[in-house]
C-alpha positions as CSV (number, residue, x, y, z in Angstrom):
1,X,30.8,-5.1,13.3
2,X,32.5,-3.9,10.6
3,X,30.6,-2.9,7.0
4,X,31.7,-5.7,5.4
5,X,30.9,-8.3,7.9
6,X,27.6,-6.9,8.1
7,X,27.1,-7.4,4.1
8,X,27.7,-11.1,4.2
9,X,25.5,-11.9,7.2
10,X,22.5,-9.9,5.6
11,X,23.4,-11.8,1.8
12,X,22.8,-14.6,4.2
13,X,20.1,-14.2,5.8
14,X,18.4,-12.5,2.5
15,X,18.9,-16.0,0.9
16,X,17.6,-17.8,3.9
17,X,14.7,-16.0,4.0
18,X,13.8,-16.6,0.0
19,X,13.9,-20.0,0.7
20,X,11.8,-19.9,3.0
21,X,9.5,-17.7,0.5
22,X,9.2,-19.1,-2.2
23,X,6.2,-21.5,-2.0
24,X,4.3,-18.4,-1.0
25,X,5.1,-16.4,-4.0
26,X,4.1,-19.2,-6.1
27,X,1.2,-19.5,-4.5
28,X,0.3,-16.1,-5.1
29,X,1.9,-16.2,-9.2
30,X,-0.9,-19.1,-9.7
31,X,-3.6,-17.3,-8.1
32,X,-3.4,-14.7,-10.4
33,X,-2.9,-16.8,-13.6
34,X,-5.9,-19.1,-12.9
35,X,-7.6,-15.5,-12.2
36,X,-7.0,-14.8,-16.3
37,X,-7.5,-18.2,-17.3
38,X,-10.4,-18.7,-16.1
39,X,-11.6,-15.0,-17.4
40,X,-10.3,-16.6,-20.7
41,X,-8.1,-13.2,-21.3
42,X,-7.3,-12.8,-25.2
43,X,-5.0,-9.9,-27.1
44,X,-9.1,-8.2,-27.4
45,X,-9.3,-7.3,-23.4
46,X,-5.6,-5.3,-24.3
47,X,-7.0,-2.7,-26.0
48,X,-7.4,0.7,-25.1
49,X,-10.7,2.7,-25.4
50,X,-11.9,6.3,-25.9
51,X,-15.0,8.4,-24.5
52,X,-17.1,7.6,-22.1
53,X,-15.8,3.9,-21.9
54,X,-19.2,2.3,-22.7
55,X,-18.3,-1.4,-23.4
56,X,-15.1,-1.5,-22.5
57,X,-14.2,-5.1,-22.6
58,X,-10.5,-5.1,-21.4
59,X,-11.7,-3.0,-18.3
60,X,-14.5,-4.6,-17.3
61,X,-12.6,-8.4,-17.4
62,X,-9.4,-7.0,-15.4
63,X,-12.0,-6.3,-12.7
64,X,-13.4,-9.5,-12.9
65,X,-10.3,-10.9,-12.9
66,X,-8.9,-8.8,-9.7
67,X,-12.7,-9.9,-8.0
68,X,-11.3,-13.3,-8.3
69,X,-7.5,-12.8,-7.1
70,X,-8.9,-10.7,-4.0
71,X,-12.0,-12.9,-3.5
72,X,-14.1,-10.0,-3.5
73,X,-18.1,-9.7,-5.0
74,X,-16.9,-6.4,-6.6
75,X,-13.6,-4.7,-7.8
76,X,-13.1,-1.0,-9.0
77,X,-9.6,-0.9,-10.8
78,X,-9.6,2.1,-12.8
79,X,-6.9,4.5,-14.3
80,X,-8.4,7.6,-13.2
81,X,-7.8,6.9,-10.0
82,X,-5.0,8.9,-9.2
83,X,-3.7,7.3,-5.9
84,X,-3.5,5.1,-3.1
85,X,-5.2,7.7,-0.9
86,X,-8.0,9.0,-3.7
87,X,-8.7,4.7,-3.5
88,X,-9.2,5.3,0.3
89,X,-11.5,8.4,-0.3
90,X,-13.5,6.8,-2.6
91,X,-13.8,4.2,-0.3
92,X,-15.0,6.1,2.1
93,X,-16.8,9.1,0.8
94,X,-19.1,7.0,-1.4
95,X,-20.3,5.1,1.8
96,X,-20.3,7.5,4.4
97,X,-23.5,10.0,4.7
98,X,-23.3,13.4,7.0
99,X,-24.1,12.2,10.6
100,X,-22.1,8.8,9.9
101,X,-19.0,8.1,11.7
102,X,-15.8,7.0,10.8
103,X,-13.9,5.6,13.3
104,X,-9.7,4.8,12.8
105,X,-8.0,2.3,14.6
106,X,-4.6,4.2,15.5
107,X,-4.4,7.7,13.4
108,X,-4.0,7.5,10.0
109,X,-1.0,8.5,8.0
110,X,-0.6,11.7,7.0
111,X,-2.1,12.4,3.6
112,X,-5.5,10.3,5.1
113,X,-5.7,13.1,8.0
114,X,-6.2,15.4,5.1
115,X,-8.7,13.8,3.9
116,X,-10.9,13.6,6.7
117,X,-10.3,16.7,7.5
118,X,-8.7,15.9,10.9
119,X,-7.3,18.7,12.7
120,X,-7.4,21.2,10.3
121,X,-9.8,22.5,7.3
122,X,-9.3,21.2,4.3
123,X,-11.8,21.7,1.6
124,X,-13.8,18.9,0.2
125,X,-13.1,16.6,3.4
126,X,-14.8,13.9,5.1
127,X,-15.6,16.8,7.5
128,X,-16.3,19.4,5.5
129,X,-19.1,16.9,4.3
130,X,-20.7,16.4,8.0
131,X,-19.0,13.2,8.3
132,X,-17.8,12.4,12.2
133,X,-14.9,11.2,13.1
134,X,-12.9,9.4,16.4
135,X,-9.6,7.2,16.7
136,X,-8.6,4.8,19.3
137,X,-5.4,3.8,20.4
138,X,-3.8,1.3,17.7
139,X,-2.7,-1.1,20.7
140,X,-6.8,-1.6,21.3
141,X,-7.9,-5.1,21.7
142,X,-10.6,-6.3,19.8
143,X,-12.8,-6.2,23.1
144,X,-11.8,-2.1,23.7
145,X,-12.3,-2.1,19.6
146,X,-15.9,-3.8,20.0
147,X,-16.7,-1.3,23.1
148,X,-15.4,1.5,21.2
149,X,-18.1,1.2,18.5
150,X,-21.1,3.7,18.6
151,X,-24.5,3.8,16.7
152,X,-23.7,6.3,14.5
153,X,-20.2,4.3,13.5
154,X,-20.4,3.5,10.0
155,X,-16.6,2.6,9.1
156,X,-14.5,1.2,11.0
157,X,-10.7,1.8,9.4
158,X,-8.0,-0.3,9.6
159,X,-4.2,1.1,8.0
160,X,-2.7,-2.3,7.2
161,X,1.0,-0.4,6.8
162,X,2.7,1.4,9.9
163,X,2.7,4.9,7.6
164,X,5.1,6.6,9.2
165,X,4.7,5.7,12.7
166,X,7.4,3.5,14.8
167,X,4.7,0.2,15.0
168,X,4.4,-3.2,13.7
169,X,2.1,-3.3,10.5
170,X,-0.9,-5.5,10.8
171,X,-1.4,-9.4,9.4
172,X,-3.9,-10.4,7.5
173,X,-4.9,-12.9,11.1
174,X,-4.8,-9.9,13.2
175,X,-7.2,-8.2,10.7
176,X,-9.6,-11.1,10.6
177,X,-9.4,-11.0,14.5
178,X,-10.5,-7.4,14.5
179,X,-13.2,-7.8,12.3
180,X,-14.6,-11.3,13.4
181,X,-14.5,-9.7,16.8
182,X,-16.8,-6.5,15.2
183,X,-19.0,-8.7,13.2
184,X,-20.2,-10.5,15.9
185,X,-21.6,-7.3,17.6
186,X,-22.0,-5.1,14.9
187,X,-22.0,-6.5,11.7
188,X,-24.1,-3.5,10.3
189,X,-20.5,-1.6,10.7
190,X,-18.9,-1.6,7.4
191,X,-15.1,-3.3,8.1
192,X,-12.2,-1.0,6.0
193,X,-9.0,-1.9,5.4
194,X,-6.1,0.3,3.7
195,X,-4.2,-1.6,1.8
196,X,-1.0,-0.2,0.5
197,X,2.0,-1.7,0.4
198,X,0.6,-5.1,1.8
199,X,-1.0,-7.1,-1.5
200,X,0.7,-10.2,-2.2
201,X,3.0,-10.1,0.7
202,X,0.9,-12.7,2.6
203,X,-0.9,-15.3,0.9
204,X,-4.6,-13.4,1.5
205,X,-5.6,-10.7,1.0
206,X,-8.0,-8.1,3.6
207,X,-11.3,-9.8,2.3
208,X,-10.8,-13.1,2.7
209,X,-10.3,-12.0,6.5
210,X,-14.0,-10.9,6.3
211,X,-13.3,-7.3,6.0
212,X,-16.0,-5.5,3.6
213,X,-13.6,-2.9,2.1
214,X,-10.2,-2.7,0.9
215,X,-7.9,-0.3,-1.5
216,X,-4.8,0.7,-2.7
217,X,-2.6,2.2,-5.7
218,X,-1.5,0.4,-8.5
219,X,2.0,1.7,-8.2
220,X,2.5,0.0,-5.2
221,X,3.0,-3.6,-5.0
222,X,0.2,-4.6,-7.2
223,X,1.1,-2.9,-10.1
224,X,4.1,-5.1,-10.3
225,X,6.7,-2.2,-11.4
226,X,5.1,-1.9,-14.8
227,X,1.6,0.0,-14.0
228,X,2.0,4.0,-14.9
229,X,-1.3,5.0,-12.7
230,X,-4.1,3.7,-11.1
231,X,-5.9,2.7,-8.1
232,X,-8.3,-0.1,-7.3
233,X,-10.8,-0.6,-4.3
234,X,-12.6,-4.4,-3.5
235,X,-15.1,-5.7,-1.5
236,X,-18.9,-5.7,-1.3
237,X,-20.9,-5.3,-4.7
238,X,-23.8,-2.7,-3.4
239,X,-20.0,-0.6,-1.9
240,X,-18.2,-0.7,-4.9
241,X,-21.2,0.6,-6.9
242,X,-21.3,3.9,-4.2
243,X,-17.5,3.9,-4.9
244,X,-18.0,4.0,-8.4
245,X,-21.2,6.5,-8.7
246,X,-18.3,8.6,-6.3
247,X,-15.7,8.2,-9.1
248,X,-18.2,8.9,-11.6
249,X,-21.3,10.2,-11.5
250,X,-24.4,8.5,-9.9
251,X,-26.5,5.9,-12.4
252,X,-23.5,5.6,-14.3
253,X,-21.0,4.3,-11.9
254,X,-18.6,1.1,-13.4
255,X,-20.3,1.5,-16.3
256,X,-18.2,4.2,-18.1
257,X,-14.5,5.3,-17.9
258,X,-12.4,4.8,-20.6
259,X,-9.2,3.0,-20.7
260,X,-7.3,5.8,-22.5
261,X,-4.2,3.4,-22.1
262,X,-3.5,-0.1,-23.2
263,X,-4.8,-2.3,-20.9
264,X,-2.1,-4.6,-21.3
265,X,-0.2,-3.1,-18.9
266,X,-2.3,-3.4,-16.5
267,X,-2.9,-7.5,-16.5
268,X,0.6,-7.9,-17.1
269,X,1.4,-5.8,-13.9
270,X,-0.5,-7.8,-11.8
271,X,0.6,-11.2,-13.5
272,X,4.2,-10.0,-12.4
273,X,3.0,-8.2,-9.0
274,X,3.4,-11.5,-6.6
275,X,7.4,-12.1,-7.9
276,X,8.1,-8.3,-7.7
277,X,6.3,-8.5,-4.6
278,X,8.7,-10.8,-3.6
279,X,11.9,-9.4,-4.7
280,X,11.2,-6.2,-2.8
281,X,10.3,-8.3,0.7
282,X,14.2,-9.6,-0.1
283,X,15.4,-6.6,0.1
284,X,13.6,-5.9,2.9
285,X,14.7,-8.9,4.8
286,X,18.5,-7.3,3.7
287,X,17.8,-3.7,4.6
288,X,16.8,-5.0,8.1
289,X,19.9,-8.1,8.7
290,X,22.6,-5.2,7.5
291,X,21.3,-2.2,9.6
292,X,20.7,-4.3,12.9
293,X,24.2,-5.7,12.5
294,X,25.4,-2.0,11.8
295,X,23.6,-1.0,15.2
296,X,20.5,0.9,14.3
297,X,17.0,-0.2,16.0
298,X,14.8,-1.7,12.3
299,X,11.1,-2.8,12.5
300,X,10.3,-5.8,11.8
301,X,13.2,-7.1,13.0
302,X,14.7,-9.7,10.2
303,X,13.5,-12.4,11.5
304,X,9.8,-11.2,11.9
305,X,7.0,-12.0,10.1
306,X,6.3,-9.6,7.3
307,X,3.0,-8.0,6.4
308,X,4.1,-5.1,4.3
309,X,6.6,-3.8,2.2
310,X,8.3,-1.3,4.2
311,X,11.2,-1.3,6.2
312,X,11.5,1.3,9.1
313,X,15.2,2.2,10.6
314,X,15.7,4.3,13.1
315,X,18.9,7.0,12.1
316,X,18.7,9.4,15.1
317,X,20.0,12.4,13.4
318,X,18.9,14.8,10.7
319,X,22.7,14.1,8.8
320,X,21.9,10.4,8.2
321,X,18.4,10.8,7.4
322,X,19.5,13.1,4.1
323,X,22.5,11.2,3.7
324,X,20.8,7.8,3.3
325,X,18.3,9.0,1.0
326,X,20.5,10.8,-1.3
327,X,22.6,7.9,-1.6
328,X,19.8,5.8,-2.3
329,X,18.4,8.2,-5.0
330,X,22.5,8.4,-6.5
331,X,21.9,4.4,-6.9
332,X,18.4,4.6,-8.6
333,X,18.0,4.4,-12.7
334,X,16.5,7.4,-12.8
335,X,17.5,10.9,-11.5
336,X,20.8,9.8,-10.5
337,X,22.6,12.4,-10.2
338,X,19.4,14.7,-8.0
339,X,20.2,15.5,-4.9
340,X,16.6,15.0,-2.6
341,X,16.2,18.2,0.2
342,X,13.5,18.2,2.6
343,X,10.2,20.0,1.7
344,X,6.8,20.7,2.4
345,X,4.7,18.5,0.4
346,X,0.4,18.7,0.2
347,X,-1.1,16.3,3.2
348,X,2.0,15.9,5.3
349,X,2.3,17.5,8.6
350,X,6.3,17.7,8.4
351,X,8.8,18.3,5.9
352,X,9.7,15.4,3.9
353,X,13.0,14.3,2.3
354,X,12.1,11.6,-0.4
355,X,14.2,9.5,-2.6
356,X,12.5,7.9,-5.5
357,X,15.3,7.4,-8.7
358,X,12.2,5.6,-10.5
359,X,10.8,4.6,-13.9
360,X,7.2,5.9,-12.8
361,X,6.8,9.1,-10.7
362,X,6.1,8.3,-6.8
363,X,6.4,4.2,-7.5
364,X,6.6,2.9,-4.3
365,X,7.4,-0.8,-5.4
366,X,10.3,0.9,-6.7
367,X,13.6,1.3,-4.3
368,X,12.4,4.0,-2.9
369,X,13.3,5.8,0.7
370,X,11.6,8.7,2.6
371,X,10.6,9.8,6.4
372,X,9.7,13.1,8.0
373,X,12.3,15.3,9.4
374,X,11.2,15.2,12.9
375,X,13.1,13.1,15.6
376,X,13.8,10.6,16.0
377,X,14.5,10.4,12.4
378,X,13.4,7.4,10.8
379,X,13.4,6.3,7.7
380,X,11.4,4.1,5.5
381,X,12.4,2.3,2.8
382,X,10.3,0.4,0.4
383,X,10.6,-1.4,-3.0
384,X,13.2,-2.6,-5.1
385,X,11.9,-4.4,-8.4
386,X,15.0,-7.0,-7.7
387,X,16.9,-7.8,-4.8
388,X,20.4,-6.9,-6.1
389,X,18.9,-3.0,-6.7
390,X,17.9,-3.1,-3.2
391,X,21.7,-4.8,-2.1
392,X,24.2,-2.8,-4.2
393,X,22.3,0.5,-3.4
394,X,22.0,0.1,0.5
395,X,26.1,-1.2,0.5
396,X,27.5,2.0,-1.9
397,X,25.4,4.2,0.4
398,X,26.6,2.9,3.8
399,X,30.2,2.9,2.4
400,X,29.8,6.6,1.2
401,X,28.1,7.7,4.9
402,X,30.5,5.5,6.6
C-alpha cells in the first residue's frame, strides 16, 4: 500500500476509534471535577508556599483531591519528586526493610533495574540497602505468581507499561486478577503497581483493582501537558506515610514540603489529564492503523484494547530507527531544528536515541519517540497533546524516509 492510501485508512480508523472513546473520557473528565468539587477548590488552594511547607493548603487538598480520583486512603503528589522512577523508589524503599524481598513480575525497565540494584552496583540501591530481590517470567499465571511468593516477599511489582520490551501492557482486569489471586493467599504481601503512562487510559485506575500501591510522574499522562515536575504515589494510608517519612524525613513526613510553584498548575493539569489522555490514545490508534498498513509489525495492534499510552513498532534497522525519531523531533514545537544521536544515558543498559521537541523537558505525554539501539530496533512512541500533532508529524516523517 502506498503512503497515501495508508494515511486515509489510519484518519479512519483514528476517527472510529474516538467514537468509540469518548464516553470513557468523559467519564474520567467528571471524575476528576466532582474530585475538586467536592474538595470545594477556591483561587486560596492556588497559591504557592515557601519553607518548610507547614500548612500548605493548596498541597494538602490536591492530595485529597487525587485520594478521591484514584480511590485511594492516601496520596503523595508532591513537586519534589523528580520522576516517575524516584515515585517508584519511594514506593518501594520506604516499605521495604533489609531481609524483605521484592519480587517483579517480568524484569523491570531499565532505569527500575538501577534502582534495585539488579545486576550491577549502584550506590544507594534497593540492594545496596539489604533488600532481596527475584523476577518471574511476565507470562506467569496467577497460580505460578501465587506459588512464586516466599515468606520473606514483601512487594510484589507489577510494570503496568511494556517499558521497552516487545509485550502487551497490562489492563487494569488483568491486574485485579493478579492481585485477587495474591490476596487470597497472601494478603500480608503488599500489591505494587507502576503506573506510568497508563492513568486515565482506562476508566480505573491500579487501586480500585485492589492493588495497595501505585505511582507515576506527573509529566506523563496525569499532568495533562501542563505540569512542569512532579511525581505522585497512592494507596494505603500507614504506606504513603513510610513513602513520605522516605521523601522527607521521619515524624515529619506529608506534613512539610513547600509548594515553591503555583499550585494551580497542578489541579489544572489533572482537570485536563483525561482529554489529553485521550488525544494522545488517538494518535496512538493512528501510529498503529498507518504503520501496519505500511508493513511494520506494531503492538497493540489497532484494533486492541489499550492500556497505556505507548505505541511500539518494530523498524528492523538502525537507519529507520534514527530516521523516524529525527523526523519526529523536526515536527515537534520545540527544538525543531536538533538533530537526536544515540547516547549513553544514566540507568539504561543501551544507547538511546530520543526524540522529545517538547514544552517541558523529558514530557512523555508530549509526542515523543525513543527505543534502544539494539535489534531488532523498535521504537516507542508516546504522547501527542492533540491528535493532529501526532498525524501531520508521523505523515511528513514517513514521506521524508520514504
Amino acid at each position: 500500500m502506498n503512503l497515501q492510501k495508508a494515511i486515509e485508512k489510519a484518519t479512519e480508523a483514528m476517527a472510529l476509534y474516538g467514537k468509540q472513546r469518548e464516553e470513557l473520557d468523559e467519564a474520567n473528565f467528571n471524575k476528576v471535577l466532582a474530585a475538586m468539587r467536592k474538595s470545594k477548590i477556591t483561587d486560596a488552594h492556588l497559591k504557592s508556599s515557601s519553607g518548610y511547607g507547614y500548612n500548605d493548603r493548596g498541597r494538602d487538598a490536591l492530595e485529597e483531591v487525587w485520594a478521591e480520583v484514584f480511590k485511594a486512603e492516601a496520596v503523595l503528589v508532591r513537586q519534589q519528586i523528580v520522576s516517575g522512577t524516584h515515585a517508584i523508589y519511594l514506593a518501594l524503599a520506604g516499605n521495604l526493610l533489609p531481609g524483605d524481598e521484592l519480587l517483579a513480575l517480568g524484569t523491570p525497565y531499565d532505569t527500575l533495574q538501577t534502582i534495585i540494584g539488579h545486576k550491577k552496583h549502584v550506590p544507594g540501591s534497593l540492594s545496596e540497602l539489604g533488600i532481596k530481590y527475584r523476577e518471574i517470567p511476565f507470562n506467569s499465571s496467577p497460580d505460578d505468581i501465587v506459588a512464586s511468593i516466599k515468606p520473606q516477599t514483601k512487594i510484589f511489582s507489577i510494570q503496568r507499561s511494556k517499558g521497552y520490551t516487545w509485550r502487551e501492557s497490562l489492563s487494569i482486569a488483568k491486574i485485579g486478577e493478579i492481585t485477587k489471586a495474591i490476596k487470597k493467599h497472601h494478603p500480608e504481601v503488599i500489591v505494587f503497581v507502576d503506573n506510568c503512562y497508563g492513568e486515565f487510559v482506562e476508566k480505573e485506575e491500579p487501586i480500585e483493582a485492589g492493588a495497595d500501591l501505585c505511582a507515576g510522574s506527573l509529566i506523563k499522562n496525569a499532568g495533562g501537558g501542563l505540569t512542569p515536575c512532579g511525581g505522585y504515589i497512592a494507596g494505603k494510608k500507614t504506606l504513603i506515610e513510610r513513602s513520605a517519612a522516605k521523601l522527607t524525613t521521619p515524624g515529619a513526613g506529608q506534613e512539610v514540603g513547600p509548594s515553591l510553584m503555583d499550585q494551580r498548575i497542578y489541579y489544572q493539569g489533572l482537570f485536563m489529564a483525561p482529554q489529553v489522555v485521550g488525544e494522545a490514545i488517538r494518535g496512538s490508534v493512528y501510529a498503529a492503523t498507518l504503520m501496519q498498513e505500511l508493513g511494520f509489525k506494531v503492538l497493540p495492534t489497532p484494533q486492541a484494547h489499550r492500556t497505556d499510552i505507548v505505541q511500539a513498532i518494530c523498524l528492523e534497522t538502525k537507519e529507520r530507527l534514527l530516521a523516524f525519531c529525527q523526523g519526529i523531533q523536526k515536527y515537534g514545537p520545540v527544538d525543531s531544528f536538533v538533530l537526536p544521536v544515540p547516547n549513553l544515558m544514566p540507568g539504561y543498559n543501551h544507547p538511546i536515541v530520543m526524540a522529545a521537541g517538547t514544552f517541558i523537558q523529558g514530557s512523555s505525554i508530549e509526542l515523543s519517540a525513543d527505543g534502544p539501539i539494539t535489534p531488532p530496533y523498535n521504537v516507542f512512541l508516546q504522547g501527542g497533546l492533540n491528535r493532529y500533532h501526532t498525524k501531520t508529524a508521523l505523515n511528513n516523517t514517513l514521506r521524508e524516509i520514504m
